[in-house]
C-alpha positions in Angstrom: 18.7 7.2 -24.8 21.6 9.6 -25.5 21.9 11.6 -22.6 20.9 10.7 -18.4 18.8 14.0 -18.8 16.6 11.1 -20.8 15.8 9.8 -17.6 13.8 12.8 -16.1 10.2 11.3 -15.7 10.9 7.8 -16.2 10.5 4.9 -13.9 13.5 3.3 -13.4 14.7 0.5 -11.4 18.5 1.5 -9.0 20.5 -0.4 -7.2 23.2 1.3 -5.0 26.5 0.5 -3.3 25.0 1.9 -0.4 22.0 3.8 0.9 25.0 6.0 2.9 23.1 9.0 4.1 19.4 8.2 2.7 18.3 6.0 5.4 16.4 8.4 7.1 14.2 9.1 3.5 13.6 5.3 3.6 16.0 4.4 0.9 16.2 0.6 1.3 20.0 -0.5 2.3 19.6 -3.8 0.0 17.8 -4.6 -3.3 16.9 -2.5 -6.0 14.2 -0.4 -5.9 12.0 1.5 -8.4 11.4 5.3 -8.5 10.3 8.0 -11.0 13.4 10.7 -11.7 12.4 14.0 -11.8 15.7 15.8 -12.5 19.2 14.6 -13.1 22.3 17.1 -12.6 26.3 16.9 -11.9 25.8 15.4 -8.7 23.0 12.6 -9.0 19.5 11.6 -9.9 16.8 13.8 -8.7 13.8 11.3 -7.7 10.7 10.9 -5.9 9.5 10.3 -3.2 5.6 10.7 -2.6 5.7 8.5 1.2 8.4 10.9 3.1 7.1 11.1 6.5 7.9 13.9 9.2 6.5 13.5 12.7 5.5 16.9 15.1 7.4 16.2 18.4 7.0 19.9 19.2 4.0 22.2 19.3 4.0 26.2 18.2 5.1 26.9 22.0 8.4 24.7 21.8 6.8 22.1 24.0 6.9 18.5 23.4 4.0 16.9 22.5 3.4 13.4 23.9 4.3 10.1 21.2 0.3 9.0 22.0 -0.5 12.3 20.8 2.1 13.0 17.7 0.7 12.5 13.9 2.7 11.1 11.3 2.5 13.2 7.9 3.0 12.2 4.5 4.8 14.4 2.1 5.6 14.0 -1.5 9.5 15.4 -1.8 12.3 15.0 -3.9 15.5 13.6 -2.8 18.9 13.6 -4.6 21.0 10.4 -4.6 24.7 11.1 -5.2 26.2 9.1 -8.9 28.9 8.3 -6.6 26.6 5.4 -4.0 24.7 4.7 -7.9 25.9 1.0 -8.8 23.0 1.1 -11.6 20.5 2.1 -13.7 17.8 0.0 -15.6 15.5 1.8 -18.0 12.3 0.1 -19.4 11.2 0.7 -22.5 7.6 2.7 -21.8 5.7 -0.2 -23.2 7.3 -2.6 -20.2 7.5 0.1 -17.8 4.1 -0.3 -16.1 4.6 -4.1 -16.6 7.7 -4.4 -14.6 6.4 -2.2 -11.8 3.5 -3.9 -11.5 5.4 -7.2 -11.4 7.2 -5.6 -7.9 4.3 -3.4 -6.9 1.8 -6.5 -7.5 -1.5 -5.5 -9.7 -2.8 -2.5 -9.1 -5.1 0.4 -10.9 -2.5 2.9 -12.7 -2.0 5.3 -10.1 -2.4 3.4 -6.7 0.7 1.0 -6.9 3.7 2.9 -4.9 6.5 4.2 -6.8 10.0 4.6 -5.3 11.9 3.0 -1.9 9.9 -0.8 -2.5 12.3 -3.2 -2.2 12.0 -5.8 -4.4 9.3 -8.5 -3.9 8.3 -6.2 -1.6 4.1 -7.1 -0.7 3.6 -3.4 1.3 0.6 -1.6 -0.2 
């Protein structure tokens, strides 16, 4: 790896000095956590996030809709986190990269285990 642009769809494993400001996009506060980079600028690491949620509390009239009633919806997003909260960065060779993930995600199928925001020894499906 010469260059962080190497990064850009990888699965790496970051620990911050603080989830400052990405609480809300369920960025854990402690532990490391895996995620797949999808761009990687002057500012930060692009990465993703495929469990963002957003809830409706308001229908197409401006009214509120009741919590019984409100949906929770999954979106797949991208979310910038600043080099400057970024303590570090491991980068698996591609041979162990589905090996360590799977070691935190716990065995899945290629393509059901989550990627990104799953704290370490984290058991959530």
């Amino acid at each position: 790896m010469d260059d962080a642009r190497d990064l850009v769809g990888q699965t790496i494993l970051v620990k911050l000095t603080s989830n400052e400001g990405l609480a809300f996009a369920g960025v854990p506060a402690d532990g490391p956590f895996f995620c797949r980079v999808t761009a990687v600028d002057e500012v930060g690491i692009w990465v993703e996030n495929r469990n963002f949620v957003t809830m409706e509390i308001r229908n197409a009239a401006g009214r509120y809709i009741p919590k019984r009633k409100q949906k929770a919806e999954r979106h797949s997003v991208n979310l910038l986190i600043p080099w400057r909260i970024i303590h570090s960065v491991v980068k698996f060779e591609k041979a162990n990269e589905l090996e360590a993930a799977a070691q935190v995600l716990g065995d899945k199928p290629p393509g059901c285990g989550r990627i990104g925001f799953v704290k370490e020894g984290s058991q959530d499906s």
